[in-house]
DRENLUM-249748 format. One record per residue (C-alpha): x, y, z; residue in one letter. Coordinates in steps of 0.5 Angstrom, whole numbers, plus 500, padded with zeros to 3 digits. Layout:
N
XYZA/...
This chain:
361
701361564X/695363559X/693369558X/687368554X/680372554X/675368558X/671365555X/663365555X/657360557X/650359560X/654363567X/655368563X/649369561X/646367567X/649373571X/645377567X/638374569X/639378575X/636384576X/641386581X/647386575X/642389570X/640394575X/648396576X/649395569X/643401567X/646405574X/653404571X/654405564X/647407561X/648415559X/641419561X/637422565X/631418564X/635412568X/634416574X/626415573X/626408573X/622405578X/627399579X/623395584X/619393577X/625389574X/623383571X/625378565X/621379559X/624374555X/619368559X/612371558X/612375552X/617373547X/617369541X/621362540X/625365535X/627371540X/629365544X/633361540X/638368541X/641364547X/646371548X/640375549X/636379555X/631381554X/627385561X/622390563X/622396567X/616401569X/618408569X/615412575X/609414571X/608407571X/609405563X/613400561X/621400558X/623394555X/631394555X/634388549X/641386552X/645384547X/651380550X/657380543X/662375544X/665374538X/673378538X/671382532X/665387531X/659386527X/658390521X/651389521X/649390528X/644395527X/640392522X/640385527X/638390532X/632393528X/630385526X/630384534X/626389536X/621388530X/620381533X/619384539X/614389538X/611384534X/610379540X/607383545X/602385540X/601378538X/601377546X/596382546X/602387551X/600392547X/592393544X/589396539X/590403539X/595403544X/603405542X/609401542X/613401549X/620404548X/626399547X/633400548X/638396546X/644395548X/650391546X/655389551X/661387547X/668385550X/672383543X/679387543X/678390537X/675396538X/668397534X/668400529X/661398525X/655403525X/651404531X/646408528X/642403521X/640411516X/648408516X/647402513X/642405507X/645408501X/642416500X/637418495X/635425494X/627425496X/628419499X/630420506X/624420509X/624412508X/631411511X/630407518X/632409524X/634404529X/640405534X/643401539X/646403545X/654400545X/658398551X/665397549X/667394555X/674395554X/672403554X/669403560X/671407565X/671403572X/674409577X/668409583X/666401583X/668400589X/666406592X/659405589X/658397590X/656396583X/657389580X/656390573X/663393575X/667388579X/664384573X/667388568X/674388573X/674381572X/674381566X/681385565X/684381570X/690378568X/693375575X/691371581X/691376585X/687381581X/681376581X/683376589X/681383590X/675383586X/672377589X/675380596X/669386595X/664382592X/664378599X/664384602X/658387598X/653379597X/652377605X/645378605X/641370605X/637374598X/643375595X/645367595X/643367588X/648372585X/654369589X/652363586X/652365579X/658369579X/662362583X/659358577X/662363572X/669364576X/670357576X/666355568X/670361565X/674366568X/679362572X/680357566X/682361561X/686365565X/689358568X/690354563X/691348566X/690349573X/686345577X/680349580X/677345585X/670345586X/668352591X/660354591X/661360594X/665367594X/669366601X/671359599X/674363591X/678367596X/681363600X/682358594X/686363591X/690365597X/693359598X/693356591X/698362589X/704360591X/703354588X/700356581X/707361581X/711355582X/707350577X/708357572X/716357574X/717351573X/712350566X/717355565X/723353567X/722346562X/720350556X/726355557X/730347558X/727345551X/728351547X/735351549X/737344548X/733345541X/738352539X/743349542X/743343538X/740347531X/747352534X/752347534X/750343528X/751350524X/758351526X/760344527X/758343519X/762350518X/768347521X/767341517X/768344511X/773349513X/776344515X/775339510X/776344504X/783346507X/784338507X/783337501X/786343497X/793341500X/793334499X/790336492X/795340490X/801335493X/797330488X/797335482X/804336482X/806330483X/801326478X/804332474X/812330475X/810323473X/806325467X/811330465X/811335461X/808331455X/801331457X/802339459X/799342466X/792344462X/791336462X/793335469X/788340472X/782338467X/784331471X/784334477X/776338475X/774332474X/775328479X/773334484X/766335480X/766327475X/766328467X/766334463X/763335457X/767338450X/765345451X/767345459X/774342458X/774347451X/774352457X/778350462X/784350457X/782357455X/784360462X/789361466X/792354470X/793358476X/787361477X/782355475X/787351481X/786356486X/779355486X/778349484X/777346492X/774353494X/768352489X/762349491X/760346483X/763346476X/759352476X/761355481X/769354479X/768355471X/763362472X/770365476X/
């Protein structure tokens, strides 16, 4: 069964284009007083009427504004990290991000002269498994000098690390930037269950139509892929037929999982217990062979020794025998062979596996 982390497309992004995910999102997760004095009826999506091209091509990216109850504006920039590595230079990308914002809404004319700049939080939601480690604040990123740290920047940027998040209430609170967040984390059909089993429960009303159908199209283009490689995941458009789809397809799954397993461990086997048996039947082979052919050598040494006598001497008859074991010797090999001791170089001489081998003896 694959266990991989689910990967990320347009519905992804698109369950962040809904105000009711980003406002769980800043209700949730986001620290600070000033969350409480948003007004959040006012949330809509800044990116349509007052961002440039060049902020749009960054298709990971939310942009949405907010008025406080003063009625000034908060610009929130959701940056959505899914790469499975953290990014070094996220605080100076942040600083160019903002920058283009602000530029844009005086270029728009958001802003007019004489007027301040809108407040801008960044947020970073990363869900990689390696912790992040890279600077959050951008006076890190640039070296010291003494009398020059006025001109440093400061621009820092809000991380969700979500593997860090704590999701303890979700239920208790309804919030679904939560449930989402759990689904991430699931890893079985029947933690998926139970997510979704809430989600019906908390989008019944007829307004709430657009989150359900956003979170089917990223259950079924995302999440169920990558947790199911394989597994057919039939057409669903809505959260009460994703349920019952995942009641009545997990016995099912188990078993295609349980039989997938069954196969591979049937492959696996037959390939180590050929790899096994290859092994010791060479050993045995050899054994074999060796104490074969050692007997019969020495029975064909003693003989060729009586037939040849003692004329031509048992140093003769051994280098015979080396050369017959190992081909033709070379002068200074047989200078050595008759320079040792008979019996030792006999006993070797079917144990050896090279000339090498026997003469280093």
């Amino acid at each position: 069964m694959t266990m991989s982390a689910p990967r990320h497309d347009p519905s992804y992004k698109a369950l962040f284009s809904e105000p009711r995910l980003v406002e769980d999102l800043l209700r949730g997760f986001v620290p600070g007083e000033w969350v409480g004095r948003l007004d959040f009826s006012t949330l809509e999506k800044a990116n349509a009427q007052f961002v440039s091209e060049e902020l749009l091509r960054r298709e990971d990216d939310v942009i949405w504004r907010v008025r406080f109850a003063d009625r000034s504006w908060l610009y929130v920039y959701l940056l959505l990290e899914f790469q499975s590595s953290p990014d070094p230079w996220m605080a100076l990308r942040i600083m160019v991000y903002v920058g283009l914002l602000w530029q844009d809404l005086v270029k728009q004319k958001v802003v007019g002269a004489g007027e301040k700049l809108p407040p801008v939080v960044p947020v970073v939601l990363y869900n990689g498994e390696t912790p992040w480690n890279a600077p959050e604040e951008l006076e890190e990123l640039v070296v010291s000098v003494d009398g020059l740290q006025a001109y440093r920047p400061r621009c820092r940027y809000l991380l969700l690390e979500e593997r860090k998040l704590r999701l303890d209430d979700a239920e208790s609170s309804r919030n679904l930037a939560a449930a989402l967040f759990r689904l991430e984390r699931s890893r079985t059909p029947q933690d998926i269950a139970v997510v979704v089993d809430c989600l019906v429960e908390w989008l019944t009303e007829p307004e709430q139509a657009s989150l359900r159908r956003v979170f089917v199209s990223w259950l079924r283009q995302a999440l169920l892929p990558a947790r199911f490689g394989g597994v057919p995941v039939p057409a669903v458009s809505e959260l009460s037929e994703v349920r019952a789809m995942l009641q009545q397809r997990v016995i099912e799954w188990t078993q295609q999982w349980k039989q997938e397993g069954l196969q591979a461990g049937l492959t696996e086997g037959r390939a180590e217990g050929l790899a096994k048996g290859l092994t010791e039947g060479r050993a045995e082979g050899r054994a074999e062979g060796l104490a074969k052919g050692l007997t019969e050598g020495r029975a064909e040494g003693r003989a060729e020794g009586r037939a040849e006598g003692r004329a031509e001497g048992g140093r003769q008859l051994l280098i015979r025998l080396v050369e017959q074991r190992f081909g033709p010797l070379a002068a200074d090999q047989r200078e050595q062979i008759e320079a040792v001791d008979i019996d030792r170089v006999a006993d070797r001489l079917f144990e050896a596996q090279s000339l090498e081998d026997l003469l280093g003896e």
